[in-house]
LUMLO-155466 format. One record per residue (C-alpha): x, y, z; residue in one letter; residue number from 1. Coordinates in Angstrom, 3 decimals. Example, Ala and Ser with C-alpha at 12.3 -4.5 7.8 and 13.67 -1.06 7.14 Angstrom:
VOLUM	u	v	w	code	pos
VOLUM	12.300	-4.500	7.800	A	1 $
VOLUM	13.670	-1.060	7.140	S	2 $
END
This chain:
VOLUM	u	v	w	code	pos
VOLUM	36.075	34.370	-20.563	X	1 $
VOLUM	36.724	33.989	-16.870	X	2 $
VOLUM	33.380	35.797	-16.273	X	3 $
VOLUM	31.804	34.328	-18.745	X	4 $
VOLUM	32.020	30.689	-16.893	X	5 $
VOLUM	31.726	32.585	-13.710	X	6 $
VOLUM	28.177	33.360	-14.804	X	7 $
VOLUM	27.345	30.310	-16.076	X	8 $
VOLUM	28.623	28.264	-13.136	X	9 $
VOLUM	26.247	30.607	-10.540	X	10 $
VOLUM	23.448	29.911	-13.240	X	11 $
VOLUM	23.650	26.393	-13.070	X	12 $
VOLUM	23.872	26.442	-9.468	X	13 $
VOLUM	21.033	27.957	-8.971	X	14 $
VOLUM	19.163	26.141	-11.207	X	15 $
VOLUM	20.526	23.225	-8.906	X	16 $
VOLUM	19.092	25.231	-6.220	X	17 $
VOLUM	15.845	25.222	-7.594	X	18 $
VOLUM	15.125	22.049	-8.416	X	19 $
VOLUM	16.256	20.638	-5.323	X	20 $
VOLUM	13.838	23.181	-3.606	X	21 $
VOLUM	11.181	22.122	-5.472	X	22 $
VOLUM	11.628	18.260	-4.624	X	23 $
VOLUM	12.317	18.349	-1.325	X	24 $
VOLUM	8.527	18.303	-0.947	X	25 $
VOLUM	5.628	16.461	-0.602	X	26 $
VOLUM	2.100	17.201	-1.193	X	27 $
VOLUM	-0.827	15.367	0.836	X	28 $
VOLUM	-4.438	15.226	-0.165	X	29 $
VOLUM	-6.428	14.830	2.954	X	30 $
VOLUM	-9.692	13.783	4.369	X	31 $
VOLUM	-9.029	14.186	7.358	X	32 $
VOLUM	-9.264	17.785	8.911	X	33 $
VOLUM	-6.437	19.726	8.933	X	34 $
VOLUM	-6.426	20.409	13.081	X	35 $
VOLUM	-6.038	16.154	12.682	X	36 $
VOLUM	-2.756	16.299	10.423	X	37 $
VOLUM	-0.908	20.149	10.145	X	38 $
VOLUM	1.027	19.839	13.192	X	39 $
VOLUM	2.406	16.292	12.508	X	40 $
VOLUM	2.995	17.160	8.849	X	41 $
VOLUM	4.477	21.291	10.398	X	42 $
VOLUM	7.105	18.963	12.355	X	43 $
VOLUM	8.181	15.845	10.210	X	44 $
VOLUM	8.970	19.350	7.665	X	45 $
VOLUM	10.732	21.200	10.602	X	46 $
VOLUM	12.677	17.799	10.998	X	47 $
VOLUM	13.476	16.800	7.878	X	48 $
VOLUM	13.747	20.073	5.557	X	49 $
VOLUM	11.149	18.510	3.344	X	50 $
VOLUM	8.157	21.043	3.042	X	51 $
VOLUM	4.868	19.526	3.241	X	52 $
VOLUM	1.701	21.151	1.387	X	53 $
VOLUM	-1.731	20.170	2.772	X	54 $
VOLUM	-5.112	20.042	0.815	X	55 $
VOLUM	-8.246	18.695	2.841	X	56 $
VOLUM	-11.450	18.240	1.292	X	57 $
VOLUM	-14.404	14.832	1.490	X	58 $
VOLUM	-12.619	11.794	0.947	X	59 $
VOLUM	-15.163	11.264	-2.316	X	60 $
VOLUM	-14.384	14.820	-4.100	X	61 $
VOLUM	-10.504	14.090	-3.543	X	62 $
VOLUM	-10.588	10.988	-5.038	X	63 $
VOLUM	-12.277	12.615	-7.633	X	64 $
VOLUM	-9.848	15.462	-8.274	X	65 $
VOLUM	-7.136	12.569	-8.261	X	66 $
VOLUM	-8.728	10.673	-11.279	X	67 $
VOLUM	-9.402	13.403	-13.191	X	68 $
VOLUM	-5.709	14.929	-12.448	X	69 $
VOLUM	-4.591	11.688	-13.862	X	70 $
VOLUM	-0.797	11.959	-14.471	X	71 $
VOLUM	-0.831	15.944	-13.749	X	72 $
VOLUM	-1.747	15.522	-10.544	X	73 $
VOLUM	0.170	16.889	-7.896	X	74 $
VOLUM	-0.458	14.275	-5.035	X	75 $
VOLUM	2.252	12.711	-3.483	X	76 $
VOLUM	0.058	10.821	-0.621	X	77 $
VOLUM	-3.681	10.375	-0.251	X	78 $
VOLUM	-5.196	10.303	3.808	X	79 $
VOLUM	-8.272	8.942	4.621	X	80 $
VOLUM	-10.715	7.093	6.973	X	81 $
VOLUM	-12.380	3.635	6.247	X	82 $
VOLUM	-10.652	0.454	4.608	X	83 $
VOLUM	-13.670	0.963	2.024	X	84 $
VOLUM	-12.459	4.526	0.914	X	85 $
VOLUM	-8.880	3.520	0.815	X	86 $
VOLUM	-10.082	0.491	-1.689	X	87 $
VOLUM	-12.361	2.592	-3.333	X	88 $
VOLUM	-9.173	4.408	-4.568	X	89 $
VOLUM	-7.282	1.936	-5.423	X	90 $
VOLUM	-9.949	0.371	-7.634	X	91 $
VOLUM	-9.962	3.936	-9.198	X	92 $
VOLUM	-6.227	3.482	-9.712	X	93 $
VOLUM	-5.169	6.079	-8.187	X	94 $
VOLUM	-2.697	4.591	-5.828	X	95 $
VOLUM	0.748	2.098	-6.271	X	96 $
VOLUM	2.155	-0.369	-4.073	X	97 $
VOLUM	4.620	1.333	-0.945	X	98 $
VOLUM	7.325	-0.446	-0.862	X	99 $
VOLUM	9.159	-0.073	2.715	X	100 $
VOLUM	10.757	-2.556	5.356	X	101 $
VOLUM	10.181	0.074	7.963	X	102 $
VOLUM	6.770	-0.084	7.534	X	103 $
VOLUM	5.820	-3.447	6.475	X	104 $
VOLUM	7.753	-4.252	10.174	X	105 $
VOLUM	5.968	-1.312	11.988	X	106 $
VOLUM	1.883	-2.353	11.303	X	107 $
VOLUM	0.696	-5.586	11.387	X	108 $
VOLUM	-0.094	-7.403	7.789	X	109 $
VOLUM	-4.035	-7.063	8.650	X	110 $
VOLUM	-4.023	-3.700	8.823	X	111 $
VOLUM	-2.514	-3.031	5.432	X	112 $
VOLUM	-3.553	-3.631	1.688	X	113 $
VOLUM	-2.880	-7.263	0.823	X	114 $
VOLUM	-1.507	-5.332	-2.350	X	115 $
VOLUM	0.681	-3.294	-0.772	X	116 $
VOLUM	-0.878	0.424	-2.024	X	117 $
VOLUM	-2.279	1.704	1.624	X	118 $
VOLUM	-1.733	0.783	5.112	X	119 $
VOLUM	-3.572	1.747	8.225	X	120 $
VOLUM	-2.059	5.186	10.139	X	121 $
VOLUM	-4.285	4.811	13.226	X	122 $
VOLUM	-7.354	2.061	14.198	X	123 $
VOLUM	-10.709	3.025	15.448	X	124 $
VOLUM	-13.830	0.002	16.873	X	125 $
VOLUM	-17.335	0.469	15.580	X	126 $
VOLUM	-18.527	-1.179	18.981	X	127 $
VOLUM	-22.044	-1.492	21.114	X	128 $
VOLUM	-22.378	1.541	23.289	X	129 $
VOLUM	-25.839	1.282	25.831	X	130 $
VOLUM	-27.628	3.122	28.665	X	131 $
VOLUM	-26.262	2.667	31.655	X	132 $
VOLUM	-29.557	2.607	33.626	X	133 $
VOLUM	-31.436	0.794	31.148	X	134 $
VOLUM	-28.821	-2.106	29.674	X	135 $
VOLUM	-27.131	-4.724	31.759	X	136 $
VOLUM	-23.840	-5.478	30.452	X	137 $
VOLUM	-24.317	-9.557	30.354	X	138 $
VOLUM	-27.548	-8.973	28.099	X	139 $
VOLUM	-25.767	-8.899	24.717	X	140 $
VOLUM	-22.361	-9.690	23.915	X	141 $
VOLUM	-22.232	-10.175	19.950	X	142 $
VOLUM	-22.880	-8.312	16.990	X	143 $
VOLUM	-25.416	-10.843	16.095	X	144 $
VOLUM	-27.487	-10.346	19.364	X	145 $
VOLUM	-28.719	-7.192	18.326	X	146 $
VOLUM	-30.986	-9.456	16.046	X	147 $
VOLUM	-32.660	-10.595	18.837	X	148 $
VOLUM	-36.183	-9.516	19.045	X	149 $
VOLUM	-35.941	-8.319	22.820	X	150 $
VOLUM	-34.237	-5.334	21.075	X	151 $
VOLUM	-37.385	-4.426	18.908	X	152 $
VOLUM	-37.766	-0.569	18.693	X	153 $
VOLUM	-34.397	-0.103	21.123	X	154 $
VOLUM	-31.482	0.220	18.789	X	155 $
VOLUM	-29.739	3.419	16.650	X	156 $
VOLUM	-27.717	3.283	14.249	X	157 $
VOLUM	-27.345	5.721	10.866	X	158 $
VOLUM	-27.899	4.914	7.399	X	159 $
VOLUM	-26.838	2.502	5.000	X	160 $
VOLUM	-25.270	4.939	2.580	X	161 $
VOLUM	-22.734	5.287	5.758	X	162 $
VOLUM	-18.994	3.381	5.146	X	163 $
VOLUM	-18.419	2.701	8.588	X	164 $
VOLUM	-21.720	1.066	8.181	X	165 $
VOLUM	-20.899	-0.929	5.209	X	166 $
VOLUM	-17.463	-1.836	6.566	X	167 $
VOLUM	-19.544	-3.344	9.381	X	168 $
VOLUM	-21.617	-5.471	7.392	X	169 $
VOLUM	-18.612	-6.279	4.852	X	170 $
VOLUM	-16.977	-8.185	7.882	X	171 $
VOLUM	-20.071	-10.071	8.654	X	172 $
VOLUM	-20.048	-11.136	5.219	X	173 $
VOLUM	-16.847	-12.324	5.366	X	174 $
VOLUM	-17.108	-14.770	8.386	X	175 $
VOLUM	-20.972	-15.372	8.311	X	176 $
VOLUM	-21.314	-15.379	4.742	X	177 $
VOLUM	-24.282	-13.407	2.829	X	178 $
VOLUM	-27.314	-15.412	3.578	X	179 $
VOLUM	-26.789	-14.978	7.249	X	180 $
VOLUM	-25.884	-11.476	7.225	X	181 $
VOLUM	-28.597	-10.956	5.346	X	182 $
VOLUM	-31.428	-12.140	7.977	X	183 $
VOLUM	-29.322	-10.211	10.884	X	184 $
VOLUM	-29.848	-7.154	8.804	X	185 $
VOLUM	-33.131	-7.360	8.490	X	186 $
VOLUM	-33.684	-8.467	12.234	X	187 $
VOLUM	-31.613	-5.344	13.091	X	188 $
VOLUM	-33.542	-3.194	10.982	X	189 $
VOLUM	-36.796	-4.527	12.480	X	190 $
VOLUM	-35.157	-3.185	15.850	X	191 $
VOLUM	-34.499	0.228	15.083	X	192 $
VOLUM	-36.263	2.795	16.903	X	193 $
VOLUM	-36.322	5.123	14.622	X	194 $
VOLUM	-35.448	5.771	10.883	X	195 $
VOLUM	-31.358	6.085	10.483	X	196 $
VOLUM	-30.334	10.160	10.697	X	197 $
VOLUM	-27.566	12.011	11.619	X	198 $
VOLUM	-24.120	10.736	12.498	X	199 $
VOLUM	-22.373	8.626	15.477	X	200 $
VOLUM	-22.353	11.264	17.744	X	201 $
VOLUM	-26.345	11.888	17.013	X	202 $
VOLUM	-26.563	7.717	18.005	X	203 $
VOLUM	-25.202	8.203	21.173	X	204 $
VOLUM	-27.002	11.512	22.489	X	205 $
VOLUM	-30.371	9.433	21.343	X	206 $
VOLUM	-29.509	6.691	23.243	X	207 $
VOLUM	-28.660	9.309	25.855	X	208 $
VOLUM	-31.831	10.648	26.002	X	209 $
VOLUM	-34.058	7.774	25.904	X	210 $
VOLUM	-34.772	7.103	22.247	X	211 $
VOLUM	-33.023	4.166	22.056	X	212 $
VOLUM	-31.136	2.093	24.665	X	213 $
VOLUM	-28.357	1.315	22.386	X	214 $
VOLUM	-26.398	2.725	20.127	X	215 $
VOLUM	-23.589	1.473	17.418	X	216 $
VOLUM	-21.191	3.983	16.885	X	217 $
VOLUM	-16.886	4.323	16.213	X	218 $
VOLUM	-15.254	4.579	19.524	X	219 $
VOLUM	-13.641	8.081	18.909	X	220 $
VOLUM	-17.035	9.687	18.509	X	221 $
VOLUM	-17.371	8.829	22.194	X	222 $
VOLUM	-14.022	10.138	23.068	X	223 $
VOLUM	-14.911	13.544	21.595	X	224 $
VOLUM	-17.991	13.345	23.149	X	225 $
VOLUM	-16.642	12.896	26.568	X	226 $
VOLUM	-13.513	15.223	26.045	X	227 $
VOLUM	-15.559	18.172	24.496	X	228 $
VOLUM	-14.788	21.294	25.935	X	229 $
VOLUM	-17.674	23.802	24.156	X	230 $
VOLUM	-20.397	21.404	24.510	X	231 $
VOLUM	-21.145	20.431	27.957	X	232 $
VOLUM	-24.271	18.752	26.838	X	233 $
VOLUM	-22.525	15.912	25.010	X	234 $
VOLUM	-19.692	15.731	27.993	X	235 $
VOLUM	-22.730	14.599	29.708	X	236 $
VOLUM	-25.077	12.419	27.639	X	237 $
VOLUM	-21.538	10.499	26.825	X	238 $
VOLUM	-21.587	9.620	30.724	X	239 $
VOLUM	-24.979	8.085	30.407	X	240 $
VOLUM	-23.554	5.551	27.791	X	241 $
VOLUM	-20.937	2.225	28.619	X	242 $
VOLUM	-18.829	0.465	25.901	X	243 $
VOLUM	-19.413	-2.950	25.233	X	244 $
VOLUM	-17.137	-4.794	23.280	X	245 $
VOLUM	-18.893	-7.542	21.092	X	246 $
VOLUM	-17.398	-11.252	20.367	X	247 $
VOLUM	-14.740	-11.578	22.895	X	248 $
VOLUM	-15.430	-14.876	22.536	X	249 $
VOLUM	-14.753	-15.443	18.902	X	250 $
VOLUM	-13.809	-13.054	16.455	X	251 $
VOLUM	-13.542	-10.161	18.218	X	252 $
VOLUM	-14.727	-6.596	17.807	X	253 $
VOLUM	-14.806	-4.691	14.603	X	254 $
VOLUM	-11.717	-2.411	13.732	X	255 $
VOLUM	-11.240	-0.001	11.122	X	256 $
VOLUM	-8.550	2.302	9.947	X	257 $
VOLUM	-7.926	5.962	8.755	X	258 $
VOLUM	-5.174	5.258	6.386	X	259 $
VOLUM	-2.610	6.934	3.650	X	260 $
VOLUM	-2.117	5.455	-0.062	X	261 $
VOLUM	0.895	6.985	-2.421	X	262 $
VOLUM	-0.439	7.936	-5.711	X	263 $
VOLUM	0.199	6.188	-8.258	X	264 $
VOLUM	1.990	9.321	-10.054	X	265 $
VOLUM	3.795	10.993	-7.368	X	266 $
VOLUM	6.003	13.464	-8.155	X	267 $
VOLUM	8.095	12.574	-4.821	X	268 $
VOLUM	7.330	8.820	-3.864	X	269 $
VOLUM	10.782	9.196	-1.564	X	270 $
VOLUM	9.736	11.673	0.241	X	271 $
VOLUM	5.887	10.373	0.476	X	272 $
VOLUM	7.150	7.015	1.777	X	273 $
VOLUM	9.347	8.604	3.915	X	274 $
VOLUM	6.532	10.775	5.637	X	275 $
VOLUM	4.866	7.817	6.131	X	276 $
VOLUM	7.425	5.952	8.011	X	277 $
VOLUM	7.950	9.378	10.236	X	278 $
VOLUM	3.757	8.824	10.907	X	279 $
VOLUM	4.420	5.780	12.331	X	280 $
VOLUM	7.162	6.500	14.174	X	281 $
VOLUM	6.434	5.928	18.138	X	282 $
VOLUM	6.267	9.952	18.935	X	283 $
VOLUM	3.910	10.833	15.745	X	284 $
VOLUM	1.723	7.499	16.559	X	285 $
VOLUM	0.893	9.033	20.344	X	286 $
VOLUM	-0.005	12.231	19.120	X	287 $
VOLUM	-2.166	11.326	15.734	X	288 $
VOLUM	-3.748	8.411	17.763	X	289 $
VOLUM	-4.733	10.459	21.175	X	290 $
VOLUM	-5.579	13.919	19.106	X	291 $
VOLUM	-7.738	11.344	16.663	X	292 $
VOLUM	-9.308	9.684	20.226	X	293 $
VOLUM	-7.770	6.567	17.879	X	294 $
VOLUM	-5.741	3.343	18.647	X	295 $
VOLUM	-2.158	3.306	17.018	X	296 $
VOLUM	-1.311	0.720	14.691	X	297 $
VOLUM	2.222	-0.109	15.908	X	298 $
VOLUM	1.666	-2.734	18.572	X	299 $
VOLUM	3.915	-0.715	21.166	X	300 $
VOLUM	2.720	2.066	21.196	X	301 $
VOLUM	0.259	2.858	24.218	X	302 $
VOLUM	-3.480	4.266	23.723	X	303 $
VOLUM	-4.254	7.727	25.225	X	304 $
VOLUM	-5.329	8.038	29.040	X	305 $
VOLUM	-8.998	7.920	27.640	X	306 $
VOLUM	-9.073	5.882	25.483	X	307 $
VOLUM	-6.909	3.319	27.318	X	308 $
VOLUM	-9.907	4.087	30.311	X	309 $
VOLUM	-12.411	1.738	27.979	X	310 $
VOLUM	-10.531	-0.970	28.293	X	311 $
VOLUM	-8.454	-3.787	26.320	X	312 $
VOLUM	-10.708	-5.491	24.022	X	313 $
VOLUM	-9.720	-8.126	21.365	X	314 $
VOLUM	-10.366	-7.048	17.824	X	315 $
VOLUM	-10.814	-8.787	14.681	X	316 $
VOLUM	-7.600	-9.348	13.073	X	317 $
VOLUM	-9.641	-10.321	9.435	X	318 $
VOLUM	-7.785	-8.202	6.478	X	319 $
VOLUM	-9.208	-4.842	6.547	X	320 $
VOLUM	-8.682	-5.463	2.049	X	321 $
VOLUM	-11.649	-7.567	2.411	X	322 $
VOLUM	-13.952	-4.539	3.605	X	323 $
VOLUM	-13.552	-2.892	0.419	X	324 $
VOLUM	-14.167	-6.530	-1.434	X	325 $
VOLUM	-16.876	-7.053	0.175	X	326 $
VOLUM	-18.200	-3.683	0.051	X	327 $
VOLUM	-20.669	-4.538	-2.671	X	328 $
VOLUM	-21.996	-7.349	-1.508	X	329 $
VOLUM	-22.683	-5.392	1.661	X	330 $
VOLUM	-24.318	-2.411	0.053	X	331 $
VOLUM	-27.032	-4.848	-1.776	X	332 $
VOLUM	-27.620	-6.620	1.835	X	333 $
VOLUM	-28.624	-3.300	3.201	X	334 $
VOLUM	-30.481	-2.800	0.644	X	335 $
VOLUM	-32.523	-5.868	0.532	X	336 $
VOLUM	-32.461	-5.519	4.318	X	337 $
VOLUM	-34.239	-2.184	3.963	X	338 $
VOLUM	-32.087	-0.255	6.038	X	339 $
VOLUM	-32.317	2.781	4.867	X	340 $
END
């Protein structure tokens, strides 16, 4: 009988084993590329013990693959970029609220879901970027003077169907209301010099090359632009191009986030929130932001050599929730705007 219970006793423990193996894990949806997350993810699981599986697709199919997992799927955290993704999933209802001192002490309250289900892992400024030898500095200093009609055919920007776009326009909404943002939209779109294509990066090499004299792009398109090392071409046409940083006087410029939600039927919500916190520890915040070309989210924690190089700026401390409200009202503006 002696065996008997023998056997049963290593049975059980490695059943114990086994289960124990299997939750000490967390899996991680991500839009963000993997060169952008793996090595923070390989060492919070070299830390901890927790293994850490990775998928990365387009923010839009992975939300999609969440819904339709429903309660089978295996996502413990989803990453993205944009307040206006990270609301798009929670409207979906993917997400749940993260509930964690640690963090709610470690990122300011505007940078994270007035609900509590995402908060902001690094910021990024969709800013005013112009030609150095065509643009004086003290010619525009707002958002709203690119409305002005001394801009007419000098301005790119991409398309509507863009987020960082909308986000823009969202926040407009939000302090100049819709019937204002309206007529700057369609004052800006009278300014374009050419129909919206291609991305940020394409904005800035226009500008670059004389298409345009000014450009509206996220400030870590620049910073890979000026920190490439296959494409000498865009090391360059980023030196032709200045940062401005619009409303200094008032609200300040426009922030964003890339960001991380917990899904609302995690297998391992411990070990999800827990990853998080390690994300925005000090270490993990200098590496994700100056890899990302990104501003951290913790207040104390110091911008990369480059990035710090563009200057302090003050940024517009509005709830980044209210760019996914608002999202809506912002799509239809563009549209009525014509900004295609």
């Amino acid at each position: 009988m002696s065996g008997y219970y023998s056997s049963v006793s290593t049975v059980l423990l490695l059943l114990t084993l086994s289960f124990n193996s299997i939750a000490e894990e967390v899996n991680v949806y991500s839009a963000r590329k993997e060169n952008l997350i793996k090595p923070l993810l390989d060492k919070f699981s070299a830390e901890t013990g927790i293994k850490t599986n990775l998928i990365t697709a387009k923010a839009d199919k992975l939300l999609t693959r969440m819904v339709n997992e429903g309660r089978n799927t295996p996502a413990d955290l989803f990453i993205t970029t944009d307040a206006g993704r990270l609301d798009r999933a929670k409207r979906a209802g993917v997400l749940q609220k993260i509930e964690s001192p640690v963090i709610d002490k470690a990122v300011p309250a505007h940078l994270r879901d007035v609900d509590g289900q995402w908060v902001g892992l690094s910021q990024r400024a969709r800013v005013i970027f112009y030609a150095r030898d065509r643009v004086k500095p003290g010619e525009l200093s707002t958002y709203e003077d690119l409305a002005d009609p001394k801009w007419k055919k000098r301005i790119c920007i991409r398309g509507s169907s863009n987020i960082y776009n909308q986000s823009m326009v969202a926040s407009m909404i939000a302090v100049k209301g819709e019937a204002e943002t309206l007529q700057w939209a369609k004052a800006l779109v009278t300014n374009l010099a050419r129909k919206p294509k291609g991305g940020d990066r394409d904005q800035i090499k226009a500008a670059a090359a004389g298409q345009c004299d000014i450009a509206i792009a996220n400030t870590y398109y620049y910073g890979k632009m000026l920190d490439s090392k296959k494409d000498v071409k865009q090391v360059e046409a980023a030196n032709k191009m200045a940062v401005l940083w619009p409303n200094q006087n008032d609200r300040g410029a426009h922030i964003n986030v890339s960001g991380v939600g917990v899904s609302k039927h995690s297998k391992n919500k411990d070990n999800a929130v827990r990853l998080i916190e390690y994300m925005l520890s000090a270490e993990s915040q200098a590496w994700y932001a100056s890899v990302n070309y990104e501003y951290p989210v913790v207040a104390d924690v110091p911008a990369s050599e480059l990035v710090a190089s563009w200057g302090e700026f003050k940024s517009d401390a509005i709830n980044l929730s209210r760019l996914g409200e608002l999202n809506a009202q912002a799509v239809k503006i563009m549209d009525r705007a014509g900004w295609q």
